[in-house]
N, CA, C and O atoms as a GROMACS GRO file, in nm:
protein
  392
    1UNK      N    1   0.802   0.998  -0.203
    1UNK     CA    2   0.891   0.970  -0.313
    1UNK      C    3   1.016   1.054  -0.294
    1UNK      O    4   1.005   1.172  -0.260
    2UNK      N    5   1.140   0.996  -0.314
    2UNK     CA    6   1.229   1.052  -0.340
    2UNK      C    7   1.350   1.039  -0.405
    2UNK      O    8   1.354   0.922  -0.442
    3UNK      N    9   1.475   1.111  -0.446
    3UNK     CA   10   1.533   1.093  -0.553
    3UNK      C   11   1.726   1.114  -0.470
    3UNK      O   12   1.737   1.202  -0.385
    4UNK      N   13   1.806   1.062  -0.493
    4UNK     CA   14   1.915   1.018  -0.436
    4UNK      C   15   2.032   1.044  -0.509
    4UNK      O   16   1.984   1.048  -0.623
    5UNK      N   17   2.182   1.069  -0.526
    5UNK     CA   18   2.251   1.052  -0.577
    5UNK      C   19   2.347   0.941  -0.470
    5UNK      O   20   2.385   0.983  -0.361
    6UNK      N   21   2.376   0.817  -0.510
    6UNK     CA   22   2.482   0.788  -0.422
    6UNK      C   23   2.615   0.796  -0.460
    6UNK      O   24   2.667   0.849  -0.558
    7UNK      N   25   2.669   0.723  -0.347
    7UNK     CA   26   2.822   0.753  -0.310
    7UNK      C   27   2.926   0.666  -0.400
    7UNK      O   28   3.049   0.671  -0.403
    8UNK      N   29   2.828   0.580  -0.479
    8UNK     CA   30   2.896   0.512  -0.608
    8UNK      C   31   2.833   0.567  -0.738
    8UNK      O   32   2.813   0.498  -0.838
    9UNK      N   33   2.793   0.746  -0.721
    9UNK     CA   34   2.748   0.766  -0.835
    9UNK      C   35   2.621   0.710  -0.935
    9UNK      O   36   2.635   0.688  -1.055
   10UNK      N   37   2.531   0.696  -0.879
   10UNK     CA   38   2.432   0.602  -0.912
   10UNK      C   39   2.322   0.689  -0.844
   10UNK      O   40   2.341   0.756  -0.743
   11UNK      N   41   2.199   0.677  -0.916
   11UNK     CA   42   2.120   0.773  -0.868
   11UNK      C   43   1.999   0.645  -0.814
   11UNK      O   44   1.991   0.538  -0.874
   12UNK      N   45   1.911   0.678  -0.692
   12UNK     CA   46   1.814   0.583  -0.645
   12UNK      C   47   1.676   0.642  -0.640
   12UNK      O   48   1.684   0.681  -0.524
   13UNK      N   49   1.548   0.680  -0.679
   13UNK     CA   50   1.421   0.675  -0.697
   13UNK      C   51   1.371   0.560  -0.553
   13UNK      O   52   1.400   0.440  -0.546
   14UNK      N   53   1.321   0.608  -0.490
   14UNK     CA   54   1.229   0.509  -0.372
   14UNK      C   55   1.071   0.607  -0.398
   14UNK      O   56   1.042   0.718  -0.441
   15UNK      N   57   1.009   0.504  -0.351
   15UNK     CA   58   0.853   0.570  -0.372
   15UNK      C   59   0.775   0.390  -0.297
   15UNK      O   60   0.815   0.274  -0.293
   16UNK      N   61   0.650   0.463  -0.251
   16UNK     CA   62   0.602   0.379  -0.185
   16UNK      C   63   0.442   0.332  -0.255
   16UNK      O   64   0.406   0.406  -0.346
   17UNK      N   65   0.364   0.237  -0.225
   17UNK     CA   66   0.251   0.182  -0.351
   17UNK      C   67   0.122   0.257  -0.228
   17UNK      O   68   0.128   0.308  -0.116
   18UNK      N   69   0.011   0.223  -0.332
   18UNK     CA   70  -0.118   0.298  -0.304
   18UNK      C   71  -0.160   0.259  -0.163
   18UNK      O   72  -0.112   0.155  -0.115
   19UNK      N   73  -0.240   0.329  -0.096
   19UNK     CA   74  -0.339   0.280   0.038
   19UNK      C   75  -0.427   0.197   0.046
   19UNK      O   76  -0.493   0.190   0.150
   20UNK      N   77  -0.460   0.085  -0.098
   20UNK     CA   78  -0.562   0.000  -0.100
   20UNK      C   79  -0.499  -0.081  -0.209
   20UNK      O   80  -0.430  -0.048  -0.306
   21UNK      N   81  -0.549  -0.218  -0.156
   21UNK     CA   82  -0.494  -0.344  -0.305
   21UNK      C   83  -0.568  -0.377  -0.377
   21UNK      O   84  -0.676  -0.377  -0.318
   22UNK      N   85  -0.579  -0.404  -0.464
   22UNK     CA   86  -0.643  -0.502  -0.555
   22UNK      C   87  -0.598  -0.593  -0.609
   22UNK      O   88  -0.492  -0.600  -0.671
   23UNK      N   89  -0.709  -0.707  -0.580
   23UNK     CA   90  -0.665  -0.854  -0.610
   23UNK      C   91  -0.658  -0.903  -0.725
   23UNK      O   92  -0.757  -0.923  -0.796
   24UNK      N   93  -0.520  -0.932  -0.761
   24UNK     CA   94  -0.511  -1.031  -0.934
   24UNK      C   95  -0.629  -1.132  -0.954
   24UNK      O   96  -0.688  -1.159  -1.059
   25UNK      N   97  -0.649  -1.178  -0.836
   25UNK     CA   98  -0.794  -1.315  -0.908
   25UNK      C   99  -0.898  -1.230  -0.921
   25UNK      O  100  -0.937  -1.215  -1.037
   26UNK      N  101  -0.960  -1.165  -0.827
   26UNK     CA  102  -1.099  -1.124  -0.806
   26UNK      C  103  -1.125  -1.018  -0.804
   26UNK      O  104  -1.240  -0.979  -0.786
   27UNK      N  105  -1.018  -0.938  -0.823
   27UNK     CA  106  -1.055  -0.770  -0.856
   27UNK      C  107  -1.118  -0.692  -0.764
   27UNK      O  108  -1.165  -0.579  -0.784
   28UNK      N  109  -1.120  -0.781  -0.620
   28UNK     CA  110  -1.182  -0.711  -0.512
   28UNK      C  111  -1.075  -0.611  -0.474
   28UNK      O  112  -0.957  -0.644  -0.474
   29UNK      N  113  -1.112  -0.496  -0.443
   29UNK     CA  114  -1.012  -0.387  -0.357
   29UNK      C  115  -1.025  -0.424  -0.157
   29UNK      O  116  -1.124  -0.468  -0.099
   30UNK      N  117  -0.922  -0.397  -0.110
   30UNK     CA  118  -0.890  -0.438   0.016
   30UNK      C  119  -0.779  -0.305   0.091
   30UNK      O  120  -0.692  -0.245   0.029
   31UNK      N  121  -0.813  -0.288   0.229
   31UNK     CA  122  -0.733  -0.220   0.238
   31UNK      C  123  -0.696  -0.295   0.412
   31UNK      O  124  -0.682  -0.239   0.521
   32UNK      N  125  -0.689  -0.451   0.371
   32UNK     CA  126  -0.649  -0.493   0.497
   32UNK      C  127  -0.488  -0.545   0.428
   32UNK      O  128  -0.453  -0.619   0.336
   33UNK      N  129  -0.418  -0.455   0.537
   33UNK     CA  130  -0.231  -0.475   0.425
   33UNK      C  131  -0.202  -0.568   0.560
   33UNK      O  132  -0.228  -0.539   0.677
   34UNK      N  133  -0.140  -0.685   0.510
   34UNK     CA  134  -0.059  -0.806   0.534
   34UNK      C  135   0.106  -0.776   0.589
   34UNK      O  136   0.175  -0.843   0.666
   35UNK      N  137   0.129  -0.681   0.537
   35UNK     CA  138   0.238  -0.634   0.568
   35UNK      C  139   0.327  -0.583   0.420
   35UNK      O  140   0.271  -0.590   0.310
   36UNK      N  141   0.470  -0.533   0.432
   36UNK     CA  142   0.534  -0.466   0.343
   36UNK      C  143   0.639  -0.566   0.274
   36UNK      O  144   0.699  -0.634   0.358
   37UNK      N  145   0.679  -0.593   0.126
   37UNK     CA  146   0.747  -0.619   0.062
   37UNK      C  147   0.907  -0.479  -0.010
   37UNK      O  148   0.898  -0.359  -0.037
   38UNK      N  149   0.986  -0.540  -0.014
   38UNK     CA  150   1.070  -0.442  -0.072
   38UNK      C  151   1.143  -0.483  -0.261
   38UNK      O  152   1.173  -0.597  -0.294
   39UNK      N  153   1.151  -0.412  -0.315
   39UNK     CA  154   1.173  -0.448  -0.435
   39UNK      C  155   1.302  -0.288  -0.518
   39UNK      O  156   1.308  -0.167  -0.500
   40UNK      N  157   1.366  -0.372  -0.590
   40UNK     CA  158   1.456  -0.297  -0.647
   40UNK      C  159   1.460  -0.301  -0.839
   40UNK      O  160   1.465  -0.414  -0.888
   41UNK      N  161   1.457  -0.208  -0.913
   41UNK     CA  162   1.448  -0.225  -1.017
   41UNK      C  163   1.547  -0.126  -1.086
   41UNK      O  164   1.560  -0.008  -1.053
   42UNK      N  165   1.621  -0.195  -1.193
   42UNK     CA  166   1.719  -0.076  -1.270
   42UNK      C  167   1.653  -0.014  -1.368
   42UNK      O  168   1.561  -0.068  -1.430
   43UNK      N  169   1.697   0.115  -1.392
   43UNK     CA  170   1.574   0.189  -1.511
   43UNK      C  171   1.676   0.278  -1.595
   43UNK      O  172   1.718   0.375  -1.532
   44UNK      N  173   1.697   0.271  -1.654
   44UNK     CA  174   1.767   0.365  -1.764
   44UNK      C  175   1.848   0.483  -1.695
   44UNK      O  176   1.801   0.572  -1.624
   45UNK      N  177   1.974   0.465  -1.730
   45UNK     CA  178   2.050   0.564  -1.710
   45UNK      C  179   2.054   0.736  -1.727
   45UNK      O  180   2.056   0.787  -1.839
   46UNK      N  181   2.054   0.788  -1.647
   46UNK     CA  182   2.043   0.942  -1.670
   46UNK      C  183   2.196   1.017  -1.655
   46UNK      O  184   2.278   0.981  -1.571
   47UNK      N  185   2.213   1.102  -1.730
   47UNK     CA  186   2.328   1.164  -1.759
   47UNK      C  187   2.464   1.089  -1.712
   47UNK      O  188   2.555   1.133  -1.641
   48UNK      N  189   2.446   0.943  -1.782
   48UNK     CA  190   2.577   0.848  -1.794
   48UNK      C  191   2.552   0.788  -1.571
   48UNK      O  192   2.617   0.719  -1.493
   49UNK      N  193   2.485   0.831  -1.568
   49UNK     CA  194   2.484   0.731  -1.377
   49UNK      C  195   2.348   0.664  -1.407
   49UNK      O  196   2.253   0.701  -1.476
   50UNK      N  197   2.378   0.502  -1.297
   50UNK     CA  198   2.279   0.413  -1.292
   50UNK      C  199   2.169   0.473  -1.205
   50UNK      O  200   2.189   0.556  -1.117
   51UNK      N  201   2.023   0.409  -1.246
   51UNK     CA  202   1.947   0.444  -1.208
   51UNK      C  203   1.881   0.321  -1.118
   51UNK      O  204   1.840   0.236  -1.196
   52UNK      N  205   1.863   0.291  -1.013
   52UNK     CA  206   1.773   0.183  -0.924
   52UNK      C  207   1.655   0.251  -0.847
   52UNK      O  208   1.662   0.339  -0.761
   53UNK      N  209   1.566   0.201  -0.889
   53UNK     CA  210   1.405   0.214  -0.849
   53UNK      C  211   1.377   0.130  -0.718
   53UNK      O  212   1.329   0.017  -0.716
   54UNK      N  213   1.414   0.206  -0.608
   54UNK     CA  214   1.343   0.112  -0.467
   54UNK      C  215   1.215   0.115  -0.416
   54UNK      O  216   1.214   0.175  -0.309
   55UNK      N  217   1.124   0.081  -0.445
   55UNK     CA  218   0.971   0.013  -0.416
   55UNK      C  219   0.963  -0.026  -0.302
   55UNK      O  220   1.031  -0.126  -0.279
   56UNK      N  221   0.890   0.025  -0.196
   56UNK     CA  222   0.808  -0.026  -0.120
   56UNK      C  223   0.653  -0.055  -0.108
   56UNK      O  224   0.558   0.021  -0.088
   57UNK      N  225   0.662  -0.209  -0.128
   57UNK     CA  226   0.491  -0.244  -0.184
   57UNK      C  227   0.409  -0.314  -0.076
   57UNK      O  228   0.460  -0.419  -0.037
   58UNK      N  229   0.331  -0.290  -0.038
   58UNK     CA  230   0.232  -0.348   0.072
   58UNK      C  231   0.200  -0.497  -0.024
   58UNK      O  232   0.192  -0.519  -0.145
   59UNK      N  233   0.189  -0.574   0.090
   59UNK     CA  234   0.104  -0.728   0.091
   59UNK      C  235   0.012  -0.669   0.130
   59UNK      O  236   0.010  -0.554   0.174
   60UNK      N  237  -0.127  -0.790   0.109
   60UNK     CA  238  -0.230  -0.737   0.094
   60UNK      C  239  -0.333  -0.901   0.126
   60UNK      O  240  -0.318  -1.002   0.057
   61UNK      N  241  -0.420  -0.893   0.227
   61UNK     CA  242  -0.522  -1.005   0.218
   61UNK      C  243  -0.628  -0.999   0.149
   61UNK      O  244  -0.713  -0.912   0.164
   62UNK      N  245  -0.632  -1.088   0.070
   62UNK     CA  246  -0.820  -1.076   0.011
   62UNK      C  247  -0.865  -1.062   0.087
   62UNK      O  248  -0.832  -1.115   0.193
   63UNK      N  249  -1.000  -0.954   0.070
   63UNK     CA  250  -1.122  -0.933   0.167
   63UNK      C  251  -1.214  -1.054   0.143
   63UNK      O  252  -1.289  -1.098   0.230
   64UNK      N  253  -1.200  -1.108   0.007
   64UNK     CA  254  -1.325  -1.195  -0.054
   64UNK      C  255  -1.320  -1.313  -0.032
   64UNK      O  256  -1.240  -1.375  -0.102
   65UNK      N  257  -1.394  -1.387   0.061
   65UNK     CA  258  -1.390  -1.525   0.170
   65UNK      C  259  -1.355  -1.642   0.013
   65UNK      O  260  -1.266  -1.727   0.013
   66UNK      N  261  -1.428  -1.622  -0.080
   66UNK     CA  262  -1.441  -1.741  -0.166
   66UNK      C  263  -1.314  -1.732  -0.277
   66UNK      O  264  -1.288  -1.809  -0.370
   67UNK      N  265  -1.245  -1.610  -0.232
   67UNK     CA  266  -1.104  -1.612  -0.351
   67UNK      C  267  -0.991  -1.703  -0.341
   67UNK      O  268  -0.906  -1.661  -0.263
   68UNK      N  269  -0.973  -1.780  -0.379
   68UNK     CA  270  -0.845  -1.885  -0.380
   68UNK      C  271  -0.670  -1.801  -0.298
   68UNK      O  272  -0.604  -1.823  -0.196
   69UNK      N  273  -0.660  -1.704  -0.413
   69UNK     CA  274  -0.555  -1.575  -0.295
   69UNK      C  275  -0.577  -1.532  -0.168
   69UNK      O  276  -0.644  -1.433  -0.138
   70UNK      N  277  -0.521  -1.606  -0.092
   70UNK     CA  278  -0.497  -1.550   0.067
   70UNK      C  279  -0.423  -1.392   0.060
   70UNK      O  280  -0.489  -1.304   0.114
   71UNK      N  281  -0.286  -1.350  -0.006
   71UNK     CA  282  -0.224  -1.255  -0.018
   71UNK      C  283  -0.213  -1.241  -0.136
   71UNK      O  284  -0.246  -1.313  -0.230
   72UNK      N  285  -0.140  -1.097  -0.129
   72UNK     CA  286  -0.088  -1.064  -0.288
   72UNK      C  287  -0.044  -0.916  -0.248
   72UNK      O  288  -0.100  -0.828  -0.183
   73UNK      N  289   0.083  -0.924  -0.317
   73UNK     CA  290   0.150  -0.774  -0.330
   73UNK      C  291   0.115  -0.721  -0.445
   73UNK      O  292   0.068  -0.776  -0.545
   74UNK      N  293   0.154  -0.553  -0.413
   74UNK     CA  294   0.111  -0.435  -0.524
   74UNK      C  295   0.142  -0.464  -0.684
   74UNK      O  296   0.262  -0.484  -0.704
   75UNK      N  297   0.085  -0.467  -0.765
   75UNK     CA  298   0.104  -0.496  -0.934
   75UNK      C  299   0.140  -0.352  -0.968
   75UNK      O  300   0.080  -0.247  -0.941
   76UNK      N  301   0.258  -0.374  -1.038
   76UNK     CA  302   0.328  -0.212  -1.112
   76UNK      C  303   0.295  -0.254  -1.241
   76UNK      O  304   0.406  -0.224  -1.285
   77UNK      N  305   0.229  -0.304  -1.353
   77UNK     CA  306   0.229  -0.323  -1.541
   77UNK      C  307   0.257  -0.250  -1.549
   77UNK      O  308   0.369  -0.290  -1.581
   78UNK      N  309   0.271  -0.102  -1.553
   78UNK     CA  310   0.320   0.010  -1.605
   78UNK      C  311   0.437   0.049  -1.619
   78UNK      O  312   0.477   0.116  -1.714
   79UNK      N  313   0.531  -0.007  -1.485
   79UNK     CA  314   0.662  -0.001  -1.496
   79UNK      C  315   0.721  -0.151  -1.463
   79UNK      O  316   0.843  -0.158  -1.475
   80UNK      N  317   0.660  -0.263  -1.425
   80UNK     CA  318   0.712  -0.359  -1.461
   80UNK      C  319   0.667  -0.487  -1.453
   80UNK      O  320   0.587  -0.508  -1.362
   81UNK      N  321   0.708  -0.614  -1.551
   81UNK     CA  322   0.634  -0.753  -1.495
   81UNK      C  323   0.668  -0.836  -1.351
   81UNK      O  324   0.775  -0.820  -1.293
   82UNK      N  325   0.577  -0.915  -1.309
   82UNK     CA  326   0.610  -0.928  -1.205
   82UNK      C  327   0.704  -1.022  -1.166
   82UNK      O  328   0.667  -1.137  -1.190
   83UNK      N  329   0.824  -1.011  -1.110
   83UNK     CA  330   0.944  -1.066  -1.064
   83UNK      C  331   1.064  -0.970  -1.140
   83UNK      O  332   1.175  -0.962  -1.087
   84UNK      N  333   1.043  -0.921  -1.228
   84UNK     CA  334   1.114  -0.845  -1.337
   84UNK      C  335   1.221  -0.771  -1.267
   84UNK      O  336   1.201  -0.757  -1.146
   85UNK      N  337   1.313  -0.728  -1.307
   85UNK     CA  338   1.445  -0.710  -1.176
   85UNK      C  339   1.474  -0.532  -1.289
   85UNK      O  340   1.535  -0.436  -1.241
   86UNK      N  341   1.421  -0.532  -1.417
   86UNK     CA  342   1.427  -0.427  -1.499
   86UNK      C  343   1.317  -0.360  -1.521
   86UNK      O  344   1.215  -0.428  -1.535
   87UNK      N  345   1.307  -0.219  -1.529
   87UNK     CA  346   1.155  -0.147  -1.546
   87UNK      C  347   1.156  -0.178  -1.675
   87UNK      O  348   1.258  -0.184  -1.744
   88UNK      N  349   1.010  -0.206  -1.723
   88UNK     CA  350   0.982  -0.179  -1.901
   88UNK      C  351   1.049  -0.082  -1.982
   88UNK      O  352   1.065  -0.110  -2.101
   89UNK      N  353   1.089   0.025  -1.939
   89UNK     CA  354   1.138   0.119  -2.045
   89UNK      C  355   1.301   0.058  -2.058
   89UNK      O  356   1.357   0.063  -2.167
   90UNK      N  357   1.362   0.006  -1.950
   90UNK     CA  358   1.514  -0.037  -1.994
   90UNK      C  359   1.490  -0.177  -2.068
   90UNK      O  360   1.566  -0.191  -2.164
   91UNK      N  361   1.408  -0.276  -2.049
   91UNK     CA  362   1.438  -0.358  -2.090
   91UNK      C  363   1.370  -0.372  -2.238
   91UNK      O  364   1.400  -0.468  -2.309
   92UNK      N  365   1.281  -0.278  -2.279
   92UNK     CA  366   1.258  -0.208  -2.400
   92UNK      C  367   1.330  -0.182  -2.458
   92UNK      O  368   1.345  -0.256  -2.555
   93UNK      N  369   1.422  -0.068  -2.444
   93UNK     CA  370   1.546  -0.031  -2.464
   93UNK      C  371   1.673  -0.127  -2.505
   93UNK      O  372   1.746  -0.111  -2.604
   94UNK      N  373   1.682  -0.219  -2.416
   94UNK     CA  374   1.792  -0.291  -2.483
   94UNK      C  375   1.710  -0.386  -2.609
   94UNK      O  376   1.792  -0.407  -2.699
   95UNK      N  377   1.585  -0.444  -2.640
   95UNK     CA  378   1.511  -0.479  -2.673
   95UNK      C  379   1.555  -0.441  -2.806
   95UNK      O  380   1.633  -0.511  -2.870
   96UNK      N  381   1.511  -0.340  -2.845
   96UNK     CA  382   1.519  -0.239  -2.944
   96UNK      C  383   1.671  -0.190  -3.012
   96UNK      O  384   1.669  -0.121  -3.114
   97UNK      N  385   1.789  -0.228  -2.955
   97UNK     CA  386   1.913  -0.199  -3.017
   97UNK      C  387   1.933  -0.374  -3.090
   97UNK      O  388   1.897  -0.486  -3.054
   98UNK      N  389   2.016  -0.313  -3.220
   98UNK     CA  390   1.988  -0.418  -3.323
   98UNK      C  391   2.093  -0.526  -3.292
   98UNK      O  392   2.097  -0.628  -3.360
   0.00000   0.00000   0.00000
């Protein structure tokens, strides 16, 4: 994990996902990775500079012969839904102003 200021003033968060997947259908854990996805997310501003969250998330094969999912990348719910281009706490945030 690490934390960035760039050169347009904007601060960047990268961090990379766990050593094993688990599958949205079947809840089997797998640690045969398919390969790497990249993902970017904006998250609430800190002392007036933008904040972008760069994710690096492993693909992932079902281990489980009878699961309909061939692949599937890392699930964040905690910080965000999936395709979501905003972490939960910003899009909370604007959510919440009247």
């Amino acid at each position: 994990m690490g934390v960035a200021l760039t050169n347009d003033d904007g601060w960047v968060v990268s961090a990379a996902g766990p050593a094993f997947g688990i599958c949205p259908d079947c809840g089997r854990r797998t640690r045969n990775r398919h390969g790497w996805s990249n993902r970017s997310l904006q998250d609430l501003p800190v002392q007036g500079k933008t904040v972008t969250v760069k994710l690096r998330l492993s693909r992932w094969r079902c281990a489980h012969q009878k699961c309909e999912r061939q692949t599937f990348t890392d699930r964040l719910p905690t910080i965000a839904s999936p395709y979501a281009r905003r972490t939960k706490s910003l899009r909370n945030c604007r959510s919440a102003r009247p």
